[in-house]
C-alpha positions in Angstrom: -30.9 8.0 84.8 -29.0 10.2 82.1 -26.0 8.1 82.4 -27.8 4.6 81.8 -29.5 5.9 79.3 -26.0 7.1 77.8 -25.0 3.3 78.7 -27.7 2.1 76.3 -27.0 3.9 73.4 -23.2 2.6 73.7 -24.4 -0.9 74.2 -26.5 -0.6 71.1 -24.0 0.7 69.0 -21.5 -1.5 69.9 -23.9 -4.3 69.1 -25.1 -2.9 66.1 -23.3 -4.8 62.7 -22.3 -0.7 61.0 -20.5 0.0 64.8 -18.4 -2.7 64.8 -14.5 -1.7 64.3 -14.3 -2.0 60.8 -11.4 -5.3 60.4 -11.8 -7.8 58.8 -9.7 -11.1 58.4 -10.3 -13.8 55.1 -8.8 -16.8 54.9 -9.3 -19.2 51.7 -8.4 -21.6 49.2 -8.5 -22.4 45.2 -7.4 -23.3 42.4 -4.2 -21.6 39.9 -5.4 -21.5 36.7 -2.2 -22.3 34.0 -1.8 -18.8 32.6 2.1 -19.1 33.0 2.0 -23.3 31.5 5.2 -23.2 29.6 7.8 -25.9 29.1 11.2 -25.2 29.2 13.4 -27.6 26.8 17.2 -27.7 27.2 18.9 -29.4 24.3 22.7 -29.7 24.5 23.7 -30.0 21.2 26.1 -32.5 20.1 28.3 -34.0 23.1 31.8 -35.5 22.7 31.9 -39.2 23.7 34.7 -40.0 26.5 35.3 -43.2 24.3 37.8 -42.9 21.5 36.2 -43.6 18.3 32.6 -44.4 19.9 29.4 -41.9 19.0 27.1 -40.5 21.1 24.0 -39.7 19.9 21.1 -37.7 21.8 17.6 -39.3 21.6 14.9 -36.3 23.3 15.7 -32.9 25.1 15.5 -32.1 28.7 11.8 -30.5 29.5 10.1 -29.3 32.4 6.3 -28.6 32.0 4.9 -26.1 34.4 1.2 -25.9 35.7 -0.6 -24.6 38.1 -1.5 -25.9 41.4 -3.5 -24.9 44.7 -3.6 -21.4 45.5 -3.7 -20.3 49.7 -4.3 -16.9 50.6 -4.5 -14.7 53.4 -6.2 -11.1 53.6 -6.7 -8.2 56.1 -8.7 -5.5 55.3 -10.0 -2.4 57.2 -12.6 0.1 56.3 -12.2 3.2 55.4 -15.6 4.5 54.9 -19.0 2.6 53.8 -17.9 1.8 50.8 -13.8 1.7 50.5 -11.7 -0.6 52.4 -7.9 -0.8 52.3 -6.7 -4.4 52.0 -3.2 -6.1 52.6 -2.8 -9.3 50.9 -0.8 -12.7 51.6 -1.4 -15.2 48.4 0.5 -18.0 47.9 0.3 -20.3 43.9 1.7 -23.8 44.1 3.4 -24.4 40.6 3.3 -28.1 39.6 5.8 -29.1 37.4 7.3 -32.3 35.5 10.2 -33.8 34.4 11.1 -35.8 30.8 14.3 -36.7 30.6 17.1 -36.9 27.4 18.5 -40.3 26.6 22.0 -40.9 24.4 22.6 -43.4 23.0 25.9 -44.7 23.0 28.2 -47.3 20.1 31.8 -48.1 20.2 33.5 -50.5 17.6 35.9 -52.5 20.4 38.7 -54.6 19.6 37.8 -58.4 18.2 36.8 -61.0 19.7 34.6 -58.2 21.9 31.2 -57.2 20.5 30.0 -53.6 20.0 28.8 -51.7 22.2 25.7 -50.1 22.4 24.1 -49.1 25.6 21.6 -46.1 26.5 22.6 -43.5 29.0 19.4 -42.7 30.6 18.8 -38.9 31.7 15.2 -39.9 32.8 12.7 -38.5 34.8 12.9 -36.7 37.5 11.8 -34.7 40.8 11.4 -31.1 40.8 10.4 -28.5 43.7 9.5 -25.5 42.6 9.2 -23.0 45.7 5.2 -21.6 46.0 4.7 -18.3 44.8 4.5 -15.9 47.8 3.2 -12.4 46.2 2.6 -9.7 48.7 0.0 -7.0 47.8 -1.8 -3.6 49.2 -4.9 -3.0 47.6 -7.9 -0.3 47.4 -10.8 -2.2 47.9 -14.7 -0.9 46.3 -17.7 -2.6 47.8 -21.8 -2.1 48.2 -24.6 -4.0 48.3 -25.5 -6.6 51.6 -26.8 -9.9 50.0 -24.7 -10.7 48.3 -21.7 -7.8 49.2 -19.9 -7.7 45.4 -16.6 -6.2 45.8 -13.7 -5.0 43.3 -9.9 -4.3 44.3 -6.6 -3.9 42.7 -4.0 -2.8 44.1 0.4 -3.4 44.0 2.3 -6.2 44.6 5.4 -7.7 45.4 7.2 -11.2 45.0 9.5 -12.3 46.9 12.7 -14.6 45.6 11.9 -18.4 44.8 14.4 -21.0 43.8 13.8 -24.1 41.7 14.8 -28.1 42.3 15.4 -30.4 40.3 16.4 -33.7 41.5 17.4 -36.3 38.6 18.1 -39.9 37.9 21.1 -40.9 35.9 21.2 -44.3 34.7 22.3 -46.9 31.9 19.8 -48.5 29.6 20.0 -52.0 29.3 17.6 -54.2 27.0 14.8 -56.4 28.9 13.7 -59.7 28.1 10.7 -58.4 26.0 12.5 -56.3 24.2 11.8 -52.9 26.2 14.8 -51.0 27.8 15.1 -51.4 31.4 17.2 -48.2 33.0 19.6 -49.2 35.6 19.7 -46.0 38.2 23.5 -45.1 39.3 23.0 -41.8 40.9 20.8 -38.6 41.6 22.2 -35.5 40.5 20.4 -32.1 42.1 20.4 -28.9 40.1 19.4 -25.9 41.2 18.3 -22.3 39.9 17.1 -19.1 41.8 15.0 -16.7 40.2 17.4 -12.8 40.1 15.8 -10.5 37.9 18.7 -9.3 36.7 17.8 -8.7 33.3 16.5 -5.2 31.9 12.9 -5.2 32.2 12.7 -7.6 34.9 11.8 -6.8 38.7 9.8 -7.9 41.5 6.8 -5.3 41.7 3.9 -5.8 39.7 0.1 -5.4 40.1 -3.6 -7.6 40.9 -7.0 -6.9 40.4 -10.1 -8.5 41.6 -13.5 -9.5 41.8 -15.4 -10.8 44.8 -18.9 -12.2 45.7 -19.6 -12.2 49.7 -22.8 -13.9 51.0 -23.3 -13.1 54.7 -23.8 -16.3 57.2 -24.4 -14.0 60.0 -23.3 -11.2 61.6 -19.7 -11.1 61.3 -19.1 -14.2 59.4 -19.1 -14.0 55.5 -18.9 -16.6 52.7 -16.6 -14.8 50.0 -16.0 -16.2 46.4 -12.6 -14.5 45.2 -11.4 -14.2 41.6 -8.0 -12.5 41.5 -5.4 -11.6 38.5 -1.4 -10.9 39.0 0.9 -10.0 36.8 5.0 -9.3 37.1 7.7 -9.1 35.3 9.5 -12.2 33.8 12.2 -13.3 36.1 15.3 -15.1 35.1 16.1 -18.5 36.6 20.0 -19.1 36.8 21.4 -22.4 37.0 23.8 -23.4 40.0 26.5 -26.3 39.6 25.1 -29.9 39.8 25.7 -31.8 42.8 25.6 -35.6 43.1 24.6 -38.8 45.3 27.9 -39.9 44.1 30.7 -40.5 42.2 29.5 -41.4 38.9 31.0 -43.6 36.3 33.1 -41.5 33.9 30.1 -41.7 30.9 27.4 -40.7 33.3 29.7 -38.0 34.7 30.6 -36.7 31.2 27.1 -36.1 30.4 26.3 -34.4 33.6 28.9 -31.9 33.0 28.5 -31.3 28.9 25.1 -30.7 30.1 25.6 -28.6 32.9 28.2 -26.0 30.9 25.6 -25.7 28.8 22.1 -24.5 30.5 21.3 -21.5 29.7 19.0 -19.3 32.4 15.7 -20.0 32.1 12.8 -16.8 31.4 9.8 -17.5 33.8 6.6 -15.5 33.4 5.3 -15.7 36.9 1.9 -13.9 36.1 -1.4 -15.9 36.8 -4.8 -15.7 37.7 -6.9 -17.6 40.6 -10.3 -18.6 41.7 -11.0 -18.6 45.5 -13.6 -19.9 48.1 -13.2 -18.7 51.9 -14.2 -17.5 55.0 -14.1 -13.3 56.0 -14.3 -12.7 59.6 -15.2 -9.3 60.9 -14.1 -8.0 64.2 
């Protein structure tokens, strides 16, 4: 009798919601909110013509604009007592980001009976891939109350490498029959930059702090509204040598390499803030 009775007791507790093992996994999804938006403008300077005697004049810079995207994220946390729970953190930030191209315009005084020439060499827009933001954090987690369960963390973090793509059009203007300029596409030239923070000041740790709203769908299950702040130090993106579809024509391939030699890295302030909605699963 004494040993079901000692049965019950360890059924109940097992069952009971403040017995259970004290893990918990959340998985959710959100929005990046443009705290780093920059653009990023790279202007040349004057270029030498590969024409005797011709000009080449630049119309607009090179600019990427940055936003932010969708945020995924990933968390496991385990209790420590009633109200303190350590918390390991997976967060990923999709960066959005777009291209405007530079145009040059080019004249050359040929010899009679030929015309002019005056064409545009069109640097227009582009594709870029920036790599998701993949911070990994550990975190001391505050939390009390039931309905709803409110919840504050903060905590280190890490992030990891990420490189950035850009794939471009290169192309000759010519005019349309309107009047607009219609851009004949020769070739895609890829550039490529990693982020190395190799600068003083730079580095991958930084830190995140938190607030979270949980409302309880049952007994293990909770709806969690996250809203979440990271901040590192600027990282340096350094520019690899361009790579193209093809050979270009010499003009085309002139300007690809002025501009190349001439890139400088590229300060990105990967510190931004994100609004959550997901699902925490106690176990």
């Amino acid at each position: 009798m004494r040993a079901v009775k000692l049965a019950l007791v360890l059924a109940a507790a097992a069952a009971s919601p403040l017995a259970a093992e004290g893990w918990e996994i959340t998985a959710s999804a959100g929005k990046v909110f443009p705290f780093y938006d920059q653009t990023f403008e790279y202007d040349p300077g004057a270029l030498a013509s590969p024409i005797p005697g011709a000009t080449l004049e630049q119309r607009g810079v090179f600019m990427l604009d940055a936003r932010g995207g969708v945020a995924l994220n990933l968390a496991l946390t385990r209790d420590l007592g009633r109200h303190v729970a350590l918390e390991a953190r997976l967060d990923t930030a999709d960066v959005r980001v777009q291209t405007i191209g530079a145009r040059y315009h080019l004249r050359a005084n040929l010899p009679a009976p030929l015309p002019p020439l005056s064409t545009d060499v069109d640097l227009g827009t582009g594709t870029v891939d920036l790599e998701r933001l993949r911070p990994l954090s550990l975190d001391l987690k505050l939390q009390g109350g039931r309905r709803p369960r409110l919840a504050v963390s903060a905590g280190v973090s890490w992030l990891p490498g990420f490189r950035l793509a850009v794939n471009q059009a290169i192309g000759i203007g010519l005019p349309g029959l309107s009047g607009s300029r219609l851009a004949l596409d020769v070739a895609r030239v890829g550039l490529t930059a990693e982020a190395l923070p190799s600068e003083r000041g730079q580095g991958r740790l930084g830190g995140n702090a938190a607030l979270s709203v949980g409302v309880p769908l049952g007994r293990r299950l909770t709806l969690v509204l996250d809203g979440r702040y990271f901040r590192f130090q600027k990282q340096t993106l350094h520019w690899g040598r361009a790579q193209t579809s093809g050979a270009l024509p010499a003009i085309q391939e002139n300007l690809v390499r002025q501009v190349e030699s001439r890139l400088q890295p590229v300060v990105f302030n990967p510190t931004f803030f994100h609004t959550s909605l997901g699902l925490a699963l106690g176990f």
